[in-house]
N, CA, C and O atoms as a GROMACS GRO file, in nm:
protein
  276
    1UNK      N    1   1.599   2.015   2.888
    1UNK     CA    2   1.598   1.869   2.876
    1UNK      C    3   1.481   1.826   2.789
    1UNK      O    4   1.370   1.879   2.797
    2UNK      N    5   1.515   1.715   2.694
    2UNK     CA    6   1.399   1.677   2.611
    2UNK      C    7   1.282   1.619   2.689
    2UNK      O    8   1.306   1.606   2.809
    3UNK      N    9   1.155   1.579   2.646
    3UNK     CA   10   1.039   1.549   2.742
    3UNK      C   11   1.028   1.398   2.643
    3UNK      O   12   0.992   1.289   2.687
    4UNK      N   13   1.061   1.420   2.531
    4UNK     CA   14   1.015   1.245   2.479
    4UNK      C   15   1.165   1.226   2.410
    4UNK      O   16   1.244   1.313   2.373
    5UNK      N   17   1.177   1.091   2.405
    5UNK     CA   18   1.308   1.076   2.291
    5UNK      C   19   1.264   1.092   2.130
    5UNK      O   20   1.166   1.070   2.060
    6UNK      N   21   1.398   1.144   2.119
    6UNK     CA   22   1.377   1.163   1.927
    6UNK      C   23   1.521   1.126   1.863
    6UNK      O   24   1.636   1.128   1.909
    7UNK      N   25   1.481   1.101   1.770
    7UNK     CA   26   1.636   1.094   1.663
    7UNK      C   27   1.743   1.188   1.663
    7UNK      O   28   1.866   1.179   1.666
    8UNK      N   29   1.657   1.283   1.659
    8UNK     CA   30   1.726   1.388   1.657
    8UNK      C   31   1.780   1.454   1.793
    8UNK      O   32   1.872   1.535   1.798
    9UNK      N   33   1.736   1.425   1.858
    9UNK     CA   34   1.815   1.486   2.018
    9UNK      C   35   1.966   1.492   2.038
    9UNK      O   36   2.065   1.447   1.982
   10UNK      N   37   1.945   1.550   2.119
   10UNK     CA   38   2.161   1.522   2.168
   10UNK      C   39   2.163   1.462   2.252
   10UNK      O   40   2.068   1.440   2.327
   11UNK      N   41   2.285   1.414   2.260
   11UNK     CA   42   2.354   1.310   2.340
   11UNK      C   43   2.347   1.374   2.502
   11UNK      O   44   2.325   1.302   2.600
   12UNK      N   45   2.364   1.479   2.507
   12UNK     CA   46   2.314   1.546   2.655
   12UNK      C   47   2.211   1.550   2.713
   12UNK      O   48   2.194   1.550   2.834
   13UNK      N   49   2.121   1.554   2.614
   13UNK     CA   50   1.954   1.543   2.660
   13UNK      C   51   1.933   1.437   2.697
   13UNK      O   52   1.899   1.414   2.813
   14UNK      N   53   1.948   1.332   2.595
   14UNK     CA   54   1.965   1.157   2.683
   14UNK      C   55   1.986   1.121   2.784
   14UNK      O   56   1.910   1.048   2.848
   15UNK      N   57   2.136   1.182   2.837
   15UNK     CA   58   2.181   1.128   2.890
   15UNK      C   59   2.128   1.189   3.016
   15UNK      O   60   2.122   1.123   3.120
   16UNK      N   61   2.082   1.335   3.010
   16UNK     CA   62   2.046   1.402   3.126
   16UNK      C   63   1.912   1.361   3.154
   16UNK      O   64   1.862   1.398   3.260
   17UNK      N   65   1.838   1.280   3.064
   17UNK     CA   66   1.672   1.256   3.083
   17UNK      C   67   1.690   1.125   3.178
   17UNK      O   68   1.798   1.064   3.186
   18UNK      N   69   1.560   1.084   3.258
   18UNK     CA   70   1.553   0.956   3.312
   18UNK      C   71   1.448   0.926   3.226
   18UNK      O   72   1.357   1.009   3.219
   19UNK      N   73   1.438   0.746   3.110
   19UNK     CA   74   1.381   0.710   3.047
   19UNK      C   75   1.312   0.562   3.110
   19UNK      O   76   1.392   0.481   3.159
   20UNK      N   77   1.231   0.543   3.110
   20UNK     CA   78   1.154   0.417   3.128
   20UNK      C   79   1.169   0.307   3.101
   20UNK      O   80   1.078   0.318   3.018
   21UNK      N   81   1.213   0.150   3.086
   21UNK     CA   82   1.235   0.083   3.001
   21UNK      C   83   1.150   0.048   2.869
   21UNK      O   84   1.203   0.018   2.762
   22UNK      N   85   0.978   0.060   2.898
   22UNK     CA   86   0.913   0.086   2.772
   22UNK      C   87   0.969   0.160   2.686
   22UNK      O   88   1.034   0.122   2.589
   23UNK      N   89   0.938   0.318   2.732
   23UNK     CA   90   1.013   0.428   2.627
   23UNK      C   91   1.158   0.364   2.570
   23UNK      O   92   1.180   0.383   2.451
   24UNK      N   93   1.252   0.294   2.640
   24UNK     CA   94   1.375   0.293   2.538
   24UNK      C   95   1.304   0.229   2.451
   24UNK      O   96   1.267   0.293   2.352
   25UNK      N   97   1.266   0.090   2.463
   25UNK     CA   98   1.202  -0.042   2.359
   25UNK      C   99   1.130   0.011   2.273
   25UNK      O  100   1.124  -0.055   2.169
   26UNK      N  101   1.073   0.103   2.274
   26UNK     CA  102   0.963   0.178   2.168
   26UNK      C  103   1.074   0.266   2.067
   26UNK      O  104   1.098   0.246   1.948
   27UNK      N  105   1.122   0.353   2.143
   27UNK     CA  106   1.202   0.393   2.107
   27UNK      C  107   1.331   0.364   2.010
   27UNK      O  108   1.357   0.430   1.910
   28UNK      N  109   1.409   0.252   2.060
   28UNK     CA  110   1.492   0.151   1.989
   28UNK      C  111   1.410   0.085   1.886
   28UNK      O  112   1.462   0.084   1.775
   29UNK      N  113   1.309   0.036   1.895
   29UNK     CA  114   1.208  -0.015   1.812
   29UNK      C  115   1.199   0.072   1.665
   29UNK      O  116   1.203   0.024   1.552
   30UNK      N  117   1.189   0.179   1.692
   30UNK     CA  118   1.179   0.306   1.594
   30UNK      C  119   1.242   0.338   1.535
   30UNK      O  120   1.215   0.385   1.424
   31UNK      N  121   1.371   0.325   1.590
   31UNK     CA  122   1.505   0.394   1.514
   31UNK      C  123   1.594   0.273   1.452
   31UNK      O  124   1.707   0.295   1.408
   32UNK      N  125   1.528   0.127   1.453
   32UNK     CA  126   1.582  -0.015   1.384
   32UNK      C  127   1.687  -0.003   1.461
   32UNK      O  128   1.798   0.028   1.417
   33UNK      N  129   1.654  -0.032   1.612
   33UNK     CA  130   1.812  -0.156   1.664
   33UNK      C  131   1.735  -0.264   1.686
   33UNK      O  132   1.641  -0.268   1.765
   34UNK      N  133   1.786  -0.384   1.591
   34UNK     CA  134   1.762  -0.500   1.626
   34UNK      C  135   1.726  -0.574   1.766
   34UNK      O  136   1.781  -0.573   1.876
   35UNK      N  137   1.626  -0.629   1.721
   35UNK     CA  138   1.576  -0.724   1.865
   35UNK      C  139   1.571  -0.612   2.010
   35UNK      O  140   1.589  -0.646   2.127
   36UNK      N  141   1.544  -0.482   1.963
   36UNK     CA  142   1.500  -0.398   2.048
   36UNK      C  143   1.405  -0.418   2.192
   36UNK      O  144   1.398  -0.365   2.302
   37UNK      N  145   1.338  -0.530   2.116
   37UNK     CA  146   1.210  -0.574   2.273
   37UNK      C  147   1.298  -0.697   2.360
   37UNK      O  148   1.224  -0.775   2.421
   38UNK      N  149   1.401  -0.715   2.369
   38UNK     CA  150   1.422  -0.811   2.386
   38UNK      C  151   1.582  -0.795   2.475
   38UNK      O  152   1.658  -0.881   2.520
   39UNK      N  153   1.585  -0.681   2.474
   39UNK     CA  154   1.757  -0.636   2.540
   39UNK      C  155   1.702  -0.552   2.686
   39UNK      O  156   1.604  -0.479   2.701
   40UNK      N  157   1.791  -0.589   2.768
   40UNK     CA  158   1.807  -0.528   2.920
   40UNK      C  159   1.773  -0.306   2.879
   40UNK      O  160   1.741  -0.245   2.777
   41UNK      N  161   1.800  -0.270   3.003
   41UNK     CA  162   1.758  -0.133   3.030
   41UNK      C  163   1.927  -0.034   2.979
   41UNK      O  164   1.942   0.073   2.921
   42UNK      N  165   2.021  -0.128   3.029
   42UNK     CA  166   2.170  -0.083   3.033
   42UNK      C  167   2.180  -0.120   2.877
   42UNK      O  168   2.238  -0.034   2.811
   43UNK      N  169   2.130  -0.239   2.801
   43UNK     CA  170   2.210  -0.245   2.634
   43UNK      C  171   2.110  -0.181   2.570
   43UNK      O  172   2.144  -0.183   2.452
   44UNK      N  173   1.991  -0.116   2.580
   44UNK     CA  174   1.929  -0.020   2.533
   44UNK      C  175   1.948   0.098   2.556
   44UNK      O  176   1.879   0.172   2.486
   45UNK      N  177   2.044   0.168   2.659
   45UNK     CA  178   2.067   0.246   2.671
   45UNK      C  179   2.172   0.284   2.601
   45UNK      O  180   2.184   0.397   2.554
   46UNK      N  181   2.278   0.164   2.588
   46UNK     CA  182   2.421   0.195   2.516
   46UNK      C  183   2.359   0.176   2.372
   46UNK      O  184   2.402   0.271   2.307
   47UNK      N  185   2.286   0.106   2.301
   47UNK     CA  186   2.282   0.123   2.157
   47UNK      C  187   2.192   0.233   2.164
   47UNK      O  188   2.174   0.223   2.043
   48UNK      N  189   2.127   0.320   2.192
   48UNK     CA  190   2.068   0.448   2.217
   48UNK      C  191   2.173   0.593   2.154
   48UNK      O  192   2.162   0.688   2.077
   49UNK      N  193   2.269   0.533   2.243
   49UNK     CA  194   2.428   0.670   2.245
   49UNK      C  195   2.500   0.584   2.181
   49UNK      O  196   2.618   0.615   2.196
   50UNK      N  197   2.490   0.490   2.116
   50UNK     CA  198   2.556   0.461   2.000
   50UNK      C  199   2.512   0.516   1.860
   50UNK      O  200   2.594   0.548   1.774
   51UNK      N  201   2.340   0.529   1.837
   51UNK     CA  202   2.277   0.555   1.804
   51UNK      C  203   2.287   0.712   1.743
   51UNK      O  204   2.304   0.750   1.628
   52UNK      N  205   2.270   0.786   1.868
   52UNK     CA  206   2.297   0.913   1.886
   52UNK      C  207   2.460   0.995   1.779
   52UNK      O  208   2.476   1.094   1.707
   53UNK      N  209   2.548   0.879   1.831
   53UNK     CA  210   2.649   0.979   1.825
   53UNK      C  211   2.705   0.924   1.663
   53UNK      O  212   2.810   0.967   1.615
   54UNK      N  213   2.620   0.828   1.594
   54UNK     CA  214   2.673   0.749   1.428
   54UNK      C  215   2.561   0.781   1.399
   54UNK      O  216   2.573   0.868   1.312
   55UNK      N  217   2.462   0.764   1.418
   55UNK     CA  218   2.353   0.782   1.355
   55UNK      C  219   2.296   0.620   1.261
   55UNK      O  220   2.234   0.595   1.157
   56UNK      N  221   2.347   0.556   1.349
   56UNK     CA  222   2.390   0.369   1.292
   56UNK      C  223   2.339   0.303   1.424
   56UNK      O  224   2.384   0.313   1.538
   57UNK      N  225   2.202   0.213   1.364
   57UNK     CA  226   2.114   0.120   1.444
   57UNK      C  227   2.179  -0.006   1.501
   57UNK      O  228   2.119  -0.106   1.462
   58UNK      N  229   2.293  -0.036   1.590
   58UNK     CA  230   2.353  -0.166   1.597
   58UNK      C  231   2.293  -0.193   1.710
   58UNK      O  232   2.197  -0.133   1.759
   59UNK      N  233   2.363  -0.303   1.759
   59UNK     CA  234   2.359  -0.362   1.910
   59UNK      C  235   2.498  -0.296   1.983
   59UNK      O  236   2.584  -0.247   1.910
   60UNK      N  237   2.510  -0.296   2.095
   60UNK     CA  238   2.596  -0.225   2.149
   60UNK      C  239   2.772  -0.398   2.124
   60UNK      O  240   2.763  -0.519   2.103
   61UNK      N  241   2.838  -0.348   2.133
   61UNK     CA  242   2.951  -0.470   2.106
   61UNK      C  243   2.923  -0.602   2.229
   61UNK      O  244   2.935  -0.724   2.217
   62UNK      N  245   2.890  -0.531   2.327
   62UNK     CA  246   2.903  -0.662   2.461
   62UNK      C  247   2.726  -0.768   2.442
   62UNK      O  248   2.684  -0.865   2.506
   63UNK      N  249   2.670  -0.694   2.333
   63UNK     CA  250   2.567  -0.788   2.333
   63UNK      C  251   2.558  -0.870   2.192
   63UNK      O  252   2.517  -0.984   2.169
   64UNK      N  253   2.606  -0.778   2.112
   64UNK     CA  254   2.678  -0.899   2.000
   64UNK      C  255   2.797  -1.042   2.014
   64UNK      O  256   2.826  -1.134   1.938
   65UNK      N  257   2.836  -1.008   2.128
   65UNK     CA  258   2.958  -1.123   2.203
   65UNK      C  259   2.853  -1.220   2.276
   65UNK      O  260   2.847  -1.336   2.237
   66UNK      N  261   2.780  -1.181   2.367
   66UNK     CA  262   2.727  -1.257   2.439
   66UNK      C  263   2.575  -1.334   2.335
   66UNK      O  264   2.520  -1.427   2.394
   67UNK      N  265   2.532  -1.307   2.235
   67UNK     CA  266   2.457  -1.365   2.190
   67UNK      C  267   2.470  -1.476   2.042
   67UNK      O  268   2.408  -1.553   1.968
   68UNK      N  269   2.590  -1.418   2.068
   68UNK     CA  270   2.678  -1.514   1.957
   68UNK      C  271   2.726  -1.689   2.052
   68UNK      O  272   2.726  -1.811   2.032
   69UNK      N  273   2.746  -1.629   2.116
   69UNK     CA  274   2.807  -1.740   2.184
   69UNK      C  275   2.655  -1.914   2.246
   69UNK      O  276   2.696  -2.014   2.305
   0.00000   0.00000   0.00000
């Protein structure tokens, strides 16, 4: 299991690690997902393994709906 997050990790290591909400925000912060300091523990987690598996910095879809509105 990984000990810090990286770009480069797998999607298993993630998912098998328990992360902090700092560490995601720093983290997300790093890898350009938008408004990173500013999203819950669960939509940092999903643009994380969105992250992971495109290699593409978005917002996860249910927080692009809800902040549009």
């Amino acid at each position: 299991m990984a000990d810090a997050l990286s770009a480069t990790m797998t999607l298993r290591d993630f998912e098998n690690g328990y992360w902090y909400l700092e560490q995601l925000k720093n983290f997300a912060e790093r890898i350009g997902i938008p408004a990173a300091k500013k999203l819950r523990k669960d939509e940092l987690e999903k643009a994380i393994v969105a992250f992971l598996r495109t290699g593409k910095a978005v917002l996860p879809r249910s927080v692009h709906c809800a902040r549009r509105a």
